[in-house]
C-alpha positions as CSV (number, residue, x, y, z in Angstrom):
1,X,11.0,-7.5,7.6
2,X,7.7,-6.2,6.3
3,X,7.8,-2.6,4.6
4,X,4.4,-0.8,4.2
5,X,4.0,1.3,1.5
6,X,1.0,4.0,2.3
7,X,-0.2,6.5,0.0
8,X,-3.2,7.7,-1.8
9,X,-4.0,7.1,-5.0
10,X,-1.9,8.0,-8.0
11,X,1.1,8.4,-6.1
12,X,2.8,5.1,-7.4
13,X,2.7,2.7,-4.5
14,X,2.7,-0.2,-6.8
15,X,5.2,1.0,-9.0
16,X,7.5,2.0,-6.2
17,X,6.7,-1.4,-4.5
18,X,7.6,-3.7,-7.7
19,X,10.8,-2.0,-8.0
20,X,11.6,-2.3,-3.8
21,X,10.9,-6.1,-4.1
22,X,13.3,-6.5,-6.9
23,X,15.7,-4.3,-5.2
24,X,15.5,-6.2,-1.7
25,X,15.2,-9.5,-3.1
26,X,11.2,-9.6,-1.4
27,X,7.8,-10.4,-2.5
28,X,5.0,-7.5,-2.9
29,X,1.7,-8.2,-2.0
30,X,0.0,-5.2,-3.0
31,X,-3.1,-3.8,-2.5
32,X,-5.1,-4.4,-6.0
33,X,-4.0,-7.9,-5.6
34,X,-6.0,-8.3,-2.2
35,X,-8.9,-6.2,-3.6
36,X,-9.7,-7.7,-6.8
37,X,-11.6,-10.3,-6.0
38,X,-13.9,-8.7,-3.9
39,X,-14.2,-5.7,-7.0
40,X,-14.7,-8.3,-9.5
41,X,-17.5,-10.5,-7.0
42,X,-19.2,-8.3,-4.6
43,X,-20.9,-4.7,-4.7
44,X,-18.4,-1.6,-3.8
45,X,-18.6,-1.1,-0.1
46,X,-21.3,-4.0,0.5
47,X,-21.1,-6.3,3.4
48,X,-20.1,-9.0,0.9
49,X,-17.1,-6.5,-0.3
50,X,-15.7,-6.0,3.0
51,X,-15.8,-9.6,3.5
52,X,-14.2,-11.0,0.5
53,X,-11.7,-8.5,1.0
54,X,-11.4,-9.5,4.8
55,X,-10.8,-13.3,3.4
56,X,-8.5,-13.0,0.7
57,X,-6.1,-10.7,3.0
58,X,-6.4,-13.5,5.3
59,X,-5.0,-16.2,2.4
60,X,-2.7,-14.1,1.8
61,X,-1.3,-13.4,5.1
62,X,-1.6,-16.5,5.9
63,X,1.2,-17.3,3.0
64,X,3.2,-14.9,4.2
65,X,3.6,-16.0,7.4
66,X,4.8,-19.4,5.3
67,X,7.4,-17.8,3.9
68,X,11.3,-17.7,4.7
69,X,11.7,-15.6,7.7
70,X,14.7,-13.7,6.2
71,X,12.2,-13.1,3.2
72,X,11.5,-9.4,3.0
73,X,7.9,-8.9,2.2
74,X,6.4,-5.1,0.6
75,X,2.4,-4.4,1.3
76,X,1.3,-1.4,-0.5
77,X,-2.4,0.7,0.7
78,X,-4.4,3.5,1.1
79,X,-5.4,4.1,4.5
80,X,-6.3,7.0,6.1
81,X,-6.7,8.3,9.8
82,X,-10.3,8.2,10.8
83,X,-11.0,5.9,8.8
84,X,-13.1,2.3,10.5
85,X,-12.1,0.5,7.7
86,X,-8.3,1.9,7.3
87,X,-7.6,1.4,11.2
88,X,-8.9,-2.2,10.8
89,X,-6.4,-3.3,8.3
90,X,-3.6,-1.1,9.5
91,X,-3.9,-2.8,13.1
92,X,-3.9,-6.3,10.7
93,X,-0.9,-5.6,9.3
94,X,1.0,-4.6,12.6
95,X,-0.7,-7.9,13.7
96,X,0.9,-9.9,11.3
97,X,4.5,-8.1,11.7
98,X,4.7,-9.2,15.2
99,X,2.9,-12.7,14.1
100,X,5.7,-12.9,11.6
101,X,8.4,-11.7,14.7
102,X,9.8,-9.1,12.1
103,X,10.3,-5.1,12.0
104,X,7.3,-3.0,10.2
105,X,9.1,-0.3,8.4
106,X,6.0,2.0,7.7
107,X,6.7,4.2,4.3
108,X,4.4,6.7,3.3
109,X,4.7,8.3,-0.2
110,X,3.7,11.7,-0.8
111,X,3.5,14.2,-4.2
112,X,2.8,17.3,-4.7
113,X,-1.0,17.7,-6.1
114,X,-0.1,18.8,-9.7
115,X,2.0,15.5,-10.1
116,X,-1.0,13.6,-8.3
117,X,-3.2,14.9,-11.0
118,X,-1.2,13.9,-14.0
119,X,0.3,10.1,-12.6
120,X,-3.9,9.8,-11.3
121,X,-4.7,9.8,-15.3
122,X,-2.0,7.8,-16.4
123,X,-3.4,5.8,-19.1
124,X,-3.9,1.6,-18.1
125,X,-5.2,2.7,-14.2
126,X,-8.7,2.1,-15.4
127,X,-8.3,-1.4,-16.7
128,X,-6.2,-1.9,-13.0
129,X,-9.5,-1.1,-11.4
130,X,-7.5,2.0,-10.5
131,X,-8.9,5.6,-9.9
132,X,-8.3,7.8,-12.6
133,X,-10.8,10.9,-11.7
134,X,-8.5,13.7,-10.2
135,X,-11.8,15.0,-8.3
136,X,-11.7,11.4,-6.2
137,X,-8.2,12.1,-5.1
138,X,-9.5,16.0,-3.8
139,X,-12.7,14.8,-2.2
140,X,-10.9,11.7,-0.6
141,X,-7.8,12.5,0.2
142,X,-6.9,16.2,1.5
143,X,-7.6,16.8,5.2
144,X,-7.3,13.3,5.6
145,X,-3.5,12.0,7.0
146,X,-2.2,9.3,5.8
147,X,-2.0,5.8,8.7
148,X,1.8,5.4,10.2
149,X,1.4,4.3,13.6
150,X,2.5,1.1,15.2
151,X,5.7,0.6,13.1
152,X,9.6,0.3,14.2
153,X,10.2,2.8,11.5
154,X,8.8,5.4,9.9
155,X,10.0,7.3,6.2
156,X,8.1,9.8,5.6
157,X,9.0,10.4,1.0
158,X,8.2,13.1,-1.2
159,X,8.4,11.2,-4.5
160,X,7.3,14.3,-6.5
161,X,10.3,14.6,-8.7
162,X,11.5,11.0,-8.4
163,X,11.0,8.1,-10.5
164,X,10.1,4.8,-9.1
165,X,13.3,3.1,-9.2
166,X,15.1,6.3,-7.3
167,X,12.0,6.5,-4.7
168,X,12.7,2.3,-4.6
169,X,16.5,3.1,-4.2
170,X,15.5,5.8,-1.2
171,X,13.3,3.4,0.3
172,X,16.3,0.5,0.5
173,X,19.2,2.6,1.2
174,X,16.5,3.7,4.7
175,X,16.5,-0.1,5.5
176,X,19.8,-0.5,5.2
């Protein structure tokens, strides 16, 4: 199976995700991981940015689809509705579930906006090439659903008062 993790920023995707993996005996490929290279390489937002981000997710899927098929596999993101760029790697990852011949168990995380606020400025996002600026998360985020077509499931988890390891637990007890 392939669980996607969607949320915005601060919300603890990849915190959450770590602690799935473990839990389900998977691999997380999250989203800093696919994204780095182009942040480190190219401009933000360039051509060359979209591309290298375009080509690493490509490796990368391209190792998943090597892996055991009974291997679970967690992607974590942001994407939005309305979004070009969202729709484009949402529709990639529904791609590679049925390229993989697996179930896409769509997740997305939500908090309440105080919480947001306080995880957003956790310190150590920054040197994650993380946002930390609680004015990004209200310009980018409100008004603007979170992506949760195209999957075989969907959970839809409010992880306000939970830690990551009892949103994890949540997430596997769903699965099954």
């Amino acid at each position: 199976m392939i669980v996607h993790i969607n949320s915005y920023p601060g919300v603890g995707k990849l915190t959450i995700g770590r602690a799935l993996a473990d839990l389900i005996d998977g691999k997380l490929l999250d989203n800093h991981t696919v994204f780095n290279v182009a942040f480190a390489l190219t401009e933000f937002k360039s051509p060359a940015f979209y591309d290298a981000v375009r080509e690493v997710r490509e490796i990368a899927y391209r190792r998943i689809l090597d892996l055991p098929p009974e291997m679970p596999v967690v992607l974590t993101n942001w994407y939005s509705q309305g979004s070009a760029w969202g729709e484009e790697n949402w529709d990639r990852a529904i791609a590679l579930a049925k390229e993989r011949k697996c179930a896409l168990n769509v997740v997305t995380l939500h908090c309440q906006p105080e919480e947001n606020a306080r995880r957003i400025q956790s310190p150590g996002r920054g040197a994650k090439r993380k946002p930390q600026d609680v004015a990004f998360v209200k310009d980018n985020c409100e008004g603007r659903p979170l992506l949760d077509r195209g999957g075989d499931r969907l959970l839809n988890l409010d992880v306000t008062e939970l830690s990551a390891s009892e949103a994890a637990q949540k997430i596997a007890a769903w699965l099954g």
